[in-house]
PyMOL CGO cylinders between C-alpha atoms (Angstrom):
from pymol import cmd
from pymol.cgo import CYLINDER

trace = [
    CYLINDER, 0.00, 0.00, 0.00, 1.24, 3.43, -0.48, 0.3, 1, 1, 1, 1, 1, 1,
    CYLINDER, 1.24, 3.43, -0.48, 0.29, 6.34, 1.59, 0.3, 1, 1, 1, 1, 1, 1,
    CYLINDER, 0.29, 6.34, 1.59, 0.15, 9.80, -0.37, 0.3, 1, 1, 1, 1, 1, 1,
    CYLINDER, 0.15, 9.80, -0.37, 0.56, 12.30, 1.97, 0.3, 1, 1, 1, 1, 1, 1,
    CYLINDER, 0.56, 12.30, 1.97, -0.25, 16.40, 1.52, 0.3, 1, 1, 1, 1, 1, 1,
    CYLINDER, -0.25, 16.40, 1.52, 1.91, 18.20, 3.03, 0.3, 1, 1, 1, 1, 1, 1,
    CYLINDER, 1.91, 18.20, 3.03, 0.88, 21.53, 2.27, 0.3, 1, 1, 1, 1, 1, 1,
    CYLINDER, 0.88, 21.53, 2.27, -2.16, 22.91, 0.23, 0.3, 1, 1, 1, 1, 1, 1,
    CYLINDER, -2.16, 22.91, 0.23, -0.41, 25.82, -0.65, 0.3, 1, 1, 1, 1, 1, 1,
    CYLINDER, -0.41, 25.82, -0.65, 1.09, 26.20, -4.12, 0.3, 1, 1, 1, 1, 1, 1,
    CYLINDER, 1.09, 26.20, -4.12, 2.57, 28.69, -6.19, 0.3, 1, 1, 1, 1, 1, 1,
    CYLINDER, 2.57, 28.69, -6.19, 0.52, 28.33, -9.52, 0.3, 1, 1, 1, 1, 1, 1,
    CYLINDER, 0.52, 28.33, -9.52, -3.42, 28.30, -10.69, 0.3, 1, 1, 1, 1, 1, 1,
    CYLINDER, -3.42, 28.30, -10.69, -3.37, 25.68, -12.67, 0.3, 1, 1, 1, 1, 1, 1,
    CYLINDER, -3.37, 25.68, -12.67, -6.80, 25.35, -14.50, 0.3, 1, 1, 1, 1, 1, 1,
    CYLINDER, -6.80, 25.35, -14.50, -8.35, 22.14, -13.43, 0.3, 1, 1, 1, 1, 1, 1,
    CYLINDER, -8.35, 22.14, -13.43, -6.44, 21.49, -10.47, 0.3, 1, 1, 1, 1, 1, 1,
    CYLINDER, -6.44, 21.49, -10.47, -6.55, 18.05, -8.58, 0.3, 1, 1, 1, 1, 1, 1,
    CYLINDER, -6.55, 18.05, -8.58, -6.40, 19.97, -5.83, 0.3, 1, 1, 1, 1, 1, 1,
    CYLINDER, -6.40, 19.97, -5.83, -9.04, 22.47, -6.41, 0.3, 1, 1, 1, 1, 1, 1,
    CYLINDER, -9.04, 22.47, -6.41, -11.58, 19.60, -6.28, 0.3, 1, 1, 1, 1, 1, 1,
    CYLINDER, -11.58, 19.60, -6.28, -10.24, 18.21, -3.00, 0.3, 1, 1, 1, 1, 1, 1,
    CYLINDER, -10.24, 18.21, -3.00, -11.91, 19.12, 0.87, 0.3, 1, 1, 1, 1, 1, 1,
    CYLINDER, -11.91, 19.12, 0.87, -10.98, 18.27, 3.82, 0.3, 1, 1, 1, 1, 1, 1,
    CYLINDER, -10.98, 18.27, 3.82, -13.96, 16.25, 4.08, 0.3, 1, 1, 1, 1, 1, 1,
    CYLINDER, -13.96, 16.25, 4.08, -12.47, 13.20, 1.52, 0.3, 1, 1, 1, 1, 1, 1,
    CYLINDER, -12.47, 13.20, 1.52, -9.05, 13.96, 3.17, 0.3, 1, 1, 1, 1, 1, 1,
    CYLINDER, -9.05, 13.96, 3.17, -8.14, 11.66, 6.00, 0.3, 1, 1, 1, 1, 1, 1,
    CYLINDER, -8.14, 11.66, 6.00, -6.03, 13.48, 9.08, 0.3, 1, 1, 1, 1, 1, 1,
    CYLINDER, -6.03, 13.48, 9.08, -2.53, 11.69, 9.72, 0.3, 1, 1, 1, 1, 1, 1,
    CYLINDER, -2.53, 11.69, 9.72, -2.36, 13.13, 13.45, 0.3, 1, 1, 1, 1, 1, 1,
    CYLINDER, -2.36, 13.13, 13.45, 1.66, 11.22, 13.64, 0.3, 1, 1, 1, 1, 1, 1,
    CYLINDER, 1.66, 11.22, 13.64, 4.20, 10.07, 11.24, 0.3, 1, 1, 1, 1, 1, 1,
    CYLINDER, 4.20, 10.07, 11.24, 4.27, 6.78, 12.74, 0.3, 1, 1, 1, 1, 1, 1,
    CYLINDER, 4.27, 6.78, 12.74, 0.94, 5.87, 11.08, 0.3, 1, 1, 1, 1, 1, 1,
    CYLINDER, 0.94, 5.87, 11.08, 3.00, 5.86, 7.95, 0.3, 1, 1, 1, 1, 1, 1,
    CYLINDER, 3.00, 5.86, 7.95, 5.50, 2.94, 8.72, 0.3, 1, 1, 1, 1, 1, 1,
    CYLINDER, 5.50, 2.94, 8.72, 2.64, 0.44, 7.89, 0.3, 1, 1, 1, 1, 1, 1,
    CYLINDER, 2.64, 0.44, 7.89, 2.91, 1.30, 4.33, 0.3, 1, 1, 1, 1, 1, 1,
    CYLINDER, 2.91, 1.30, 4.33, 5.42, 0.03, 1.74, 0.3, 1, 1, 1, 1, 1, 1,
    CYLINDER, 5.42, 0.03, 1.74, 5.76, 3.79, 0.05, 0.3, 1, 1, 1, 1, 1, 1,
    CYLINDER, 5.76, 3.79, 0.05, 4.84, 7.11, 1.09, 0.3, 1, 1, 1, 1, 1, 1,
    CYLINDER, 4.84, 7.11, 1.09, 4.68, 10.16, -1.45, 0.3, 1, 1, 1, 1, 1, 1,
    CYLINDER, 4.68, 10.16, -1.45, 4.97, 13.44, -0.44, 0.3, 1, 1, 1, 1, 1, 1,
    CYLINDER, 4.97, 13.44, -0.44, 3.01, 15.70, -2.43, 0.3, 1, 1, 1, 1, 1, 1,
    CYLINDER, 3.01, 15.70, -2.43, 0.71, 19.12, -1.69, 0.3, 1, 1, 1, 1, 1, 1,
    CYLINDER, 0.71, 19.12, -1.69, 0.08, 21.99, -3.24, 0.3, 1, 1, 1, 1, 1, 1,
    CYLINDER, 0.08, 21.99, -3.24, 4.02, 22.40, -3.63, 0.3, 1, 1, 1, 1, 1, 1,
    CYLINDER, 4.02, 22.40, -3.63, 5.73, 20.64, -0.81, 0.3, 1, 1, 1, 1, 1, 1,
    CYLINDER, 5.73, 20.64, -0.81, 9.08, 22.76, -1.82, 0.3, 1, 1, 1, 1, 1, 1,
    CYLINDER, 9.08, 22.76, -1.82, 7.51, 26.09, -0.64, 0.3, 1, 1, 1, 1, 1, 1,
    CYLINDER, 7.51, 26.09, -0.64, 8.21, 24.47, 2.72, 0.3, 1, 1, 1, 1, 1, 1,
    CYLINDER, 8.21, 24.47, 2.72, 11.65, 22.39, 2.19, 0.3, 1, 1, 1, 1, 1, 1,
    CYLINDER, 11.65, 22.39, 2.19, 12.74, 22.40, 5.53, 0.3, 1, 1, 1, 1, 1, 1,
    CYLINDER, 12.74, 22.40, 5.53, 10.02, 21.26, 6.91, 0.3, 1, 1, 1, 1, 1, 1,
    CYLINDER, 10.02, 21.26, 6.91, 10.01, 18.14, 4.24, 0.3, 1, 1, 1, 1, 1, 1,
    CYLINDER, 10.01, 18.14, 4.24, 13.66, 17.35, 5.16, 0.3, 1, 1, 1, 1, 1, 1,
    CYLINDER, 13.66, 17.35, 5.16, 12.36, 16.94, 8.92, 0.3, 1, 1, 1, 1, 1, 1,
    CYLINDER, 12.36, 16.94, 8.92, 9.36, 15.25, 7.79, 0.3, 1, 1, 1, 1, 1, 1,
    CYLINDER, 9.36, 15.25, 7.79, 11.86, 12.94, 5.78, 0.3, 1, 1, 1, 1, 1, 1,
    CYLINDER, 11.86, 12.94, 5.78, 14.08, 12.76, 8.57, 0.3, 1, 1, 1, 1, 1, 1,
    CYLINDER, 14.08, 12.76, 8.57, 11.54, 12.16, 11.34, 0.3, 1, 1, 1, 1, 1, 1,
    CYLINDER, 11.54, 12.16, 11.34, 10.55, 8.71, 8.80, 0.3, 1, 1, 1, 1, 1, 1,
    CYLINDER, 10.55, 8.71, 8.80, 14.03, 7.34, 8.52, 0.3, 1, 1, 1, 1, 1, 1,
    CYLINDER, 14.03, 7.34, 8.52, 14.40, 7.87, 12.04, 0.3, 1, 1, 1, 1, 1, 1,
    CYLINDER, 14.40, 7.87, 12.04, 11.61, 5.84, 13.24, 0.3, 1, 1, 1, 1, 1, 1,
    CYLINDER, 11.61, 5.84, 13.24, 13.72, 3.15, 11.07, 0.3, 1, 1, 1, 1, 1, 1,
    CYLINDER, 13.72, 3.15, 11.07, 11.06, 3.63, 8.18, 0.3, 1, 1, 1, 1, 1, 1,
    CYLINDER, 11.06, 3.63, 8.18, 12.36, 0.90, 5.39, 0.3, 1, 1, 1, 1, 1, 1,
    CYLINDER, 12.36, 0.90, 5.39, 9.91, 1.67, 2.73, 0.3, 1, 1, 1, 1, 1, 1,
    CYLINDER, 9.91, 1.67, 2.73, 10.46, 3.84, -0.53, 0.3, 1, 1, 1, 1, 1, 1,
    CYLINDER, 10.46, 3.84, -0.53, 10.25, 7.90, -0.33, 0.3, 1, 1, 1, 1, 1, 1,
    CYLINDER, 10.25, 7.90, -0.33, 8.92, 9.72, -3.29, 0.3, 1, 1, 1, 1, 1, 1,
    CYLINDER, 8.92, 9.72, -3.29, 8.25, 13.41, -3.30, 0.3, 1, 1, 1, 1, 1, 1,
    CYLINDER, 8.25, 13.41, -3.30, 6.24, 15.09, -6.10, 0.3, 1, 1, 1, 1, 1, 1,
    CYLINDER, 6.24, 15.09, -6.10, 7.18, 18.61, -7.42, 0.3, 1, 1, 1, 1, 1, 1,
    CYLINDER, 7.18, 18.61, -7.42, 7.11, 21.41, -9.66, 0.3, 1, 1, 1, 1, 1, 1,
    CYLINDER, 7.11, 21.41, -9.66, 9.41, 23.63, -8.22, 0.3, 1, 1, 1, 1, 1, 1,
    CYLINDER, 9.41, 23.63, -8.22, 12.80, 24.04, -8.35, 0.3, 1, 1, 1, 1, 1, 1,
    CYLINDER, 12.80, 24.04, -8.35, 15.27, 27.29, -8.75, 0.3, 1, 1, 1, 1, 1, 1,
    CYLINDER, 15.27, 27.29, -8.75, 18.91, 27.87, -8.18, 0.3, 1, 1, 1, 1, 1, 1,
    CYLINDER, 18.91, 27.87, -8.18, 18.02, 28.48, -4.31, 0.3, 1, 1, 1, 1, 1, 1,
    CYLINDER, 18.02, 28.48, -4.31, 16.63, 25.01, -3.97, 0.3, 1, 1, 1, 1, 1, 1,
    CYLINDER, 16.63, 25.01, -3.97, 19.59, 23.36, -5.26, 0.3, 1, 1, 1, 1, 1, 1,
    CYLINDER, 19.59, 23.36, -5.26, 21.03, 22.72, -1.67, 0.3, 1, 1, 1, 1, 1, 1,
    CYLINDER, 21.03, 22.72, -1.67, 17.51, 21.31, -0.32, 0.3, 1, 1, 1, 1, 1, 1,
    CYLINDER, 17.51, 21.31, -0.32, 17.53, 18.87, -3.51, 0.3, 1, 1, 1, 1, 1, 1,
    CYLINDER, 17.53, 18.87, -3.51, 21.30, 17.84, -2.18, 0.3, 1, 1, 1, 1, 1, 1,
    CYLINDER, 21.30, 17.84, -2.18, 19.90, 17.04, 1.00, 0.3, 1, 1, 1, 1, 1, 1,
    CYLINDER, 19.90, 17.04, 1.00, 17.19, 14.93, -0.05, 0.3, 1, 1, 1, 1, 1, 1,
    CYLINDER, 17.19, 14.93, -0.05, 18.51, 13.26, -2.91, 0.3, 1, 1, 1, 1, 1, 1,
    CYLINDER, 18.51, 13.26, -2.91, 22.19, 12.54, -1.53, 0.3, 1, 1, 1, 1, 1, 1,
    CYLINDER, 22.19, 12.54, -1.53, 23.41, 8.74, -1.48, 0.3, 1, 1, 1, 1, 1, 1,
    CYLINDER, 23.41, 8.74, -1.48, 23.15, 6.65, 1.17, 0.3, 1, 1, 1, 1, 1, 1,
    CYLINDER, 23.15, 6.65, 1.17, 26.63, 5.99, 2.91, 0.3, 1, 1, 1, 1, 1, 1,
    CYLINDER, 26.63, 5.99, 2.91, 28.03, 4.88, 6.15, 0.3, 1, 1, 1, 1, 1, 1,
    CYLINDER, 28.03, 4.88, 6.15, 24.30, 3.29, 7.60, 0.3, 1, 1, 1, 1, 1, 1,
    CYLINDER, 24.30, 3.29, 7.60, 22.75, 6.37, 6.39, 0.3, 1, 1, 1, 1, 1, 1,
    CYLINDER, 22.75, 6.37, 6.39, 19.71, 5.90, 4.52, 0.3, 1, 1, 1, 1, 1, 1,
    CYLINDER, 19.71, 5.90, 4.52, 18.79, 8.68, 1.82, 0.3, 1, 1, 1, 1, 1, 1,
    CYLINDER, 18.79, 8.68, 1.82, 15.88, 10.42, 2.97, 0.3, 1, 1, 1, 1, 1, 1,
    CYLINDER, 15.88, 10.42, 2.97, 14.53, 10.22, -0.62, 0.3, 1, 1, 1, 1, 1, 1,
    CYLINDER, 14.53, 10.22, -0.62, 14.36, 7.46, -3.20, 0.3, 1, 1, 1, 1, 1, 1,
    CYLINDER, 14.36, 7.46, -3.20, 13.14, 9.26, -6.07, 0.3, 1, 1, 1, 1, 1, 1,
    CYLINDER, 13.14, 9.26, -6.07, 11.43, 12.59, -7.30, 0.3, 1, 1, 1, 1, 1, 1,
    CYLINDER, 11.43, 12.59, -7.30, 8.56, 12.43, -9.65, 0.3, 1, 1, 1, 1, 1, 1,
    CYLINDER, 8.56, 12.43, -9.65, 8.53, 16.36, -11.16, 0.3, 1, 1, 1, 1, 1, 1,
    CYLINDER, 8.53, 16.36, -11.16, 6.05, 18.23, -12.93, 0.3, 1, 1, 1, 1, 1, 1,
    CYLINDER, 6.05, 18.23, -12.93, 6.46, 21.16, -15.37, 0.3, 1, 1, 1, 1, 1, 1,
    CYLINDER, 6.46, 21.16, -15.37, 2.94, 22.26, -15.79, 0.3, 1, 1, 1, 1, 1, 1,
    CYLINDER, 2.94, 22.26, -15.79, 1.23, 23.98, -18.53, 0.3, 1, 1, 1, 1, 1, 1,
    CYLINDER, 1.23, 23.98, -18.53, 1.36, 27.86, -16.79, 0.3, 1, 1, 1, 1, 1, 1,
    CYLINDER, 1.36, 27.86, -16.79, 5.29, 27.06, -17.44, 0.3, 1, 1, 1, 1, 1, 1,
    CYLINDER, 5.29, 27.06, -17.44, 6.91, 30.09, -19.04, 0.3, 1, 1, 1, 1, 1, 1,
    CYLINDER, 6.91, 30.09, -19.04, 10.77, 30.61, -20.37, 0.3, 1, 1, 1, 1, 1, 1,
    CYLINDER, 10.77, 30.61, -20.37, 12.07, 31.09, -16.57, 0.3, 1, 1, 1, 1, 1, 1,
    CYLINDER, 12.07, 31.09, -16.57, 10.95, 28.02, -15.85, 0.3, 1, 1, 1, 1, 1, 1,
    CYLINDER, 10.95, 28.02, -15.85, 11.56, 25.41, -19.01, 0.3, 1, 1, 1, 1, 1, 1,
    CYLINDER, 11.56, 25.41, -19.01, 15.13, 27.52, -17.94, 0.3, 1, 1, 1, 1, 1, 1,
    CYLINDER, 15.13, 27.52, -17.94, 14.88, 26.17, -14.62, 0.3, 1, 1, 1, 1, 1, 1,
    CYLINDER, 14.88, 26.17, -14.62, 13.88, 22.55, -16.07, 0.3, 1, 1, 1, 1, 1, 1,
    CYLINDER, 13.88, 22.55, -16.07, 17.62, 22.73, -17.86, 0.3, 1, 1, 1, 1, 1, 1,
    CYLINDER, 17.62, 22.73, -17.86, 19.31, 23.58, -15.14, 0.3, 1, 1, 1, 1, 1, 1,
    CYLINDER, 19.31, 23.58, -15.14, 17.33, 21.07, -12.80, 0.3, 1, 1, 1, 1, 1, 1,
    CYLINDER, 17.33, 21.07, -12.80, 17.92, 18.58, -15.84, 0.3, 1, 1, 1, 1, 1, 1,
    CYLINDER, 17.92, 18.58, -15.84, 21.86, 18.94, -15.59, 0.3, 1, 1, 1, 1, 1, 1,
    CYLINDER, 21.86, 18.94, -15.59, 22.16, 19.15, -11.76, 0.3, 1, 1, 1, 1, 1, 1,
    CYLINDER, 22.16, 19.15, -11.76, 20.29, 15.91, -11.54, 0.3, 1, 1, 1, 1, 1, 1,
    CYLINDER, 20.29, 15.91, -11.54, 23.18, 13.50, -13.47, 0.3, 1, 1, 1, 1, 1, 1,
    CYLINDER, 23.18, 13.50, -13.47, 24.71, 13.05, -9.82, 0.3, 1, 1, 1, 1, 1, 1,
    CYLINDER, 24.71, 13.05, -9.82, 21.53, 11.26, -8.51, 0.3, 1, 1, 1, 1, 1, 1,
    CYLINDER, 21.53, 11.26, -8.51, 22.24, 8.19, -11.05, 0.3, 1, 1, 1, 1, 1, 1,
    CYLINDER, 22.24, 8.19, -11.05, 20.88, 5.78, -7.99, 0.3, 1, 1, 1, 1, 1, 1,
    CYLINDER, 20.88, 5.78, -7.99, 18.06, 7.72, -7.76, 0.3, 1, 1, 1, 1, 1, 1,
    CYLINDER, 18.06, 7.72, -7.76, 14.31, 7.20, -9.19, 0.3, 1, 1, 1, 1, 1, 1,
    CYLINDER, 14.31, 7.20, -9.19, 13.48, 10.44, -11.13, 0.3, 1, 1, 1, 1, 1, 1,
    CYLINDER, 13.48, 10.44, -11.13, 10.39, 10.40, -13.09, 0.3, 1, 1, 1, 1, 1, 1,
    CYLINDER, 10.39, 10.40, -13.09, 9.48, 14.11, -15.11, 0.3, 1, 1, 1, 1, 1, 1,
    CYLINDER, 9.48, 14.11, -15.11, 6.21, 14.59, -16.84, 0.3, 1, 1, 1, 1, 1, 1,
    CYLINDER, 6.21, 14.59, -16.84, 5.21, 17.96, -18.99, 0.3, 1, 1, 1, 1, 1, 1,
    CYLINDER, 5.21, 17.96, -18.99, 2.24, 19.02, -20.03, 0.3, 1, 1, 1, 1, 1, 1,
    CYLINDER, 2.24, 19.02, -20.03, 1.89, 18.12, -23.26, 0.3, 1, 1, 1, 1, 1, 1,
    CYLINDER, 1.89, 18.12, -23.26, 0.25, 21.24, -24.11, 0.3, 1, 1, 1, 1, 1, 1,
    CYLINDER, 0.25, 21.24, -24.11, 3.78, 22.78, -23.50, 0.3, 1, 1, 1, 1, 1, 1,
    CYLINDER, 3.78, 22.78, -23.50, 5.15, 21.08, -26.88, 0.3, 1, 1, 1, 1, 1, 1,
    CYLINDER, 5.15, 21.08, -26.88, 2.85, 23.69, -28.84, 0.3, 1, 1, 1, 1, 1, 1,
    CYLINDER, 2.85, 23.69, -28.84, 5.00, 26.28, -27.22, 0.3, 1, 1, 1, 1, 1, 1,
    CYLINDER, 5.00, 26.28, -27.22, 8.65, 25.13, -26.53, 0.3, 1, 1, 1, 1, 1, 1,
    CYLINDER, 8.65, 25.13, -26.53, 11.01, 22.81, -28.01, 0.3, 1, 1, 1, 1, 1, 1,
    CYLINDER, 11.01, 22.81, -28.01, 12.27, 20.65, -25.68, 0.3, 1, 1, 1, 1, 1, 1,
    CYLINDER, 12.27, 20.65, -25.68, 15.67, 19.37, -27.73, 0.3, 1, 1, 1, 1, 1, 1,
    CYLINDER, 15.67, 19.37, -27.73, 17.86, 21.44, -26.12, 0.3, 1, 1, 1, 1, 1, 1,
    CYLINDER, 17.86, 21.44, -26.12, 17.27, 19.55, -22.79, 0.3, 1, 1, 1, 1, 1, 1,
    CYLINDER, 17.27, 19.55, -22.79, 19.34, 16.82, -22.33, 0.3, 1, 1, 1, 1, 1, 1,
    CYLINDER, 19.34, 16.82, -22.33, 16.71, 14.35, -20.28, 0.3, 1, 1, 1, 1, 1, 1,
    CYLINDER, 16.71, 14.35, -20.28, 19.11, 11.53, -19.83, 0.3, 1, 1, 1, 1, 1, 1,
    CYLINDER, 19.11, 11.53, -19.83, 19.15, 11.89, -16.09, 0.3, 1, 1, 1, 1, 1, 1,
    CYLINDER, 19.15, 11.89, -16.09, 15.88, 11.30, -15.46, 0.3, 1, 1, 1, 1, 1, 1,
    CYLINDER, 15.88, 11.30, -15.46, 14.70, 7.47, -15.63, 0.3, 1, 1, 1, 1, 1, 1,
    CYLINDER, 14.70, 7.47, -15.63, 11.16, 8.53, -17.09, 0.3, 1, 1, 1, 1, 1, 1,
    CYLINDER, 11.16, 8.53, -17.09, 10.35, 11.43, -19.26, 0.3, 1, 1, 1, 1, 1, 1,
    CYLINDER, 10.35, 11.43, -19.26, 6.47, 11.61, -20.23, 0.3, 1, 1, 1, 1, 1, 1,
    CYLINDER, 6.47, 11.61, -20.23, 4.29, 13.69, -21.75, 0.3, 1, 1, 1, 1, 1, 1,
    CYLINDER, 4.29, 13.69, -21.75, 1.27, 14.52, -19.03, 0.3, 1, 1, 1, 1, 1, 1,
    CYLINDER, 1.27, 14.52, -19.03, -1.90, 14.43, -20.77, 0.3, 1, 1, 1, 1, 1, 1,
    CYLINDER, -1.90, 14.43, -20.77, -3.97, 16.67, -18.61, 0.3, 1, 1, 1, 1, 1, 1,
    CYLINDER, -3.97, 16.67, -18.61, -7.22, 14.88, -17.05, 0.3, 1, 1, 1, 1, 1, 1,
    CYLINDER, -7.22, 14.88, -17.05, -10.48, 16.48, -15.68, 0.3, 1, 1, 1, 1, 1, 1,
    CYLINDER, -10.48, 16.48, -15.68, -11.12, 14.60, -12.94, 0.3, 1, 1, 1, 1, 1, 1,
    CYLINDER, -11.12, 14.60, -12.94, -7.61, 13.14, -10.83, 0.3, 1, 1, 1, 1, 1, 1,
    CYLINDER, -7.61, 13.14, -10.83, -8.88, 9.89, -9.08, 0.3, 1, 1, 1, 1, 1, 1,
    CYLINDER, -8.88, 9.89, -9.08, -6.63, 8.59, -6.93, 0.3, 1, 1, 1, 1, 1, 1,
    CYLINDER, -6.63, 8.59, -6.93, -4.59, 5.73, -8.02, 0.3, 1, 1, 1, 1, 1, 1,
    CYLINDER, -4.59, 5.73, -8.02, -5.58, 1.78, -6.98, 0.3, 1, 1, 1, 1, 1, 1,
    CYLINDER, -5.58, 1.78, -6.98, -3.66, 1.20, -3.93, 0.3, 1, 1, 1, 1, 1, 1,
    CYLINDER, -3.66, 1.20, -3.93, -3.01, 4.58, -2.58, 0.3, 1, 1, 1, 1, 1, 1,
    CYLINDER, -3.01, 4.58, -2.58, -4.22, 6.75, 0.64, 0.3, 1, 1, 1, 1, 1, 1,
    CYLINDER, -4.22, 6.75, 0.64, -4.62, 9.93, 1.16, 0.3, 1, 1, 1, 1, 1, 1,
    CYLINDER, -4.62, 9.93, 1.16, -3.59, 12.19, 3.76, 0.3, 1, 1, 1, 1, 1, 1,
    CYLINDER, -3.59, 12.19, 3.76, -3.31, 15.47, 4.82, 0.3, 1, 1, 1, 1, 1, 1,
    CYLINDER, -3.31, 15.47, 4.82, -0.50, 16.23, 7.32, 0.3, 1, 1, 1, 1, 1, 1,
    CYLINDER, -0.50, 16.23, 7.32, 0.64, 19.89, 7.27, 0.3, 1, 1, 1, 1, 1, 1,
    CYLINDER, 0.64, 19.89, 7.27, 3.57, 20.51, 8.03, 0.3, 1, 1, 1, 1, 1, 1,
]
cmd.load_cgo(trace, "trace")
């Protein structure tokens, strides 16, 4: 089972049609402690934008591991700038000397409000990324973005899945997944 946890609601964009827009707090289940989590095999960190609050998702992350939490971590994103590059290290660094990374993988988002600061950005994010090789990272774009940008001057070969997001109506949530909110 996976647990998808909310970590924040908050987020920097309006995306038309947002997943998150048609959420309450009604269909949300509370996770009142982190320890409810280590009964499930992966927990993904999502929100609104859980890096508008990045230290408070490397003690989330931290608080896991140290209740000997085995299972995979998996954040969700769609933001990342030159002044997140340090948070990324943190979460994405290897695991060494009994240490276990705080994150297994990164699943991130351009969405279709992306302008030319932020398919920049994407580059950038593209290039720092080739040090995580042990890493899961998973990007989708909008596909409506491909009207607007070419993408060939990206070199994509660090992340392990590159997709085109075909943007959906409704967002059910996937077969086998939870969700929580637990602000942070």
């Amino acid at each position: 089972m996976k647990a998808r946890v909310l970590v924040t609601l908050d987020c920097p964009r309006s995306c038309e049609g947002c997943c998150n827009d048609n959420l309450t707090l009604n269909n949300i289940a509370a996770l009142s402690s982190i320890d409810q989590l280590l009964q499930y095999d992966e927990v993904i960190i999502s929100g609104g934008e859980p890096m508008l609050i990045p230290e408070k998702v490397i003690e989330f992350c931290q608080t896991l591991r140290g209740m000997n939490y085995s299972g995979l971590i998996y954040m969700y994103s769609a933001l990342y700038n030159h002044t997140l590059r340090e948070v990324y290290v943190e979460l994405l660094r290897r695991s060494t000397g009994g240490f276990k990374a705080l994150l297994n993988g990164l699943h991130f988002t351009v969405h279709n409000e992306a302008g030319d600061k932020e398919i920049n950005e994407l580059k950038q994010l593209s290039k720092f990324l080739q040090i995580f090789s042990d890493r899961q990272l998973r990007l989708a774009i909008d596909g409506r973005l491909y009207e607007r940008y070419d993408f060939s001057n990206i070199d994509f070969s660090a992340w392990d899945v590159v997709r085109k997001l075909q943007w959906k109506d409704d967002c059910p949530l996937p077969i086998g997944e939870e969700l929580f909110l637990y602000k942070l």
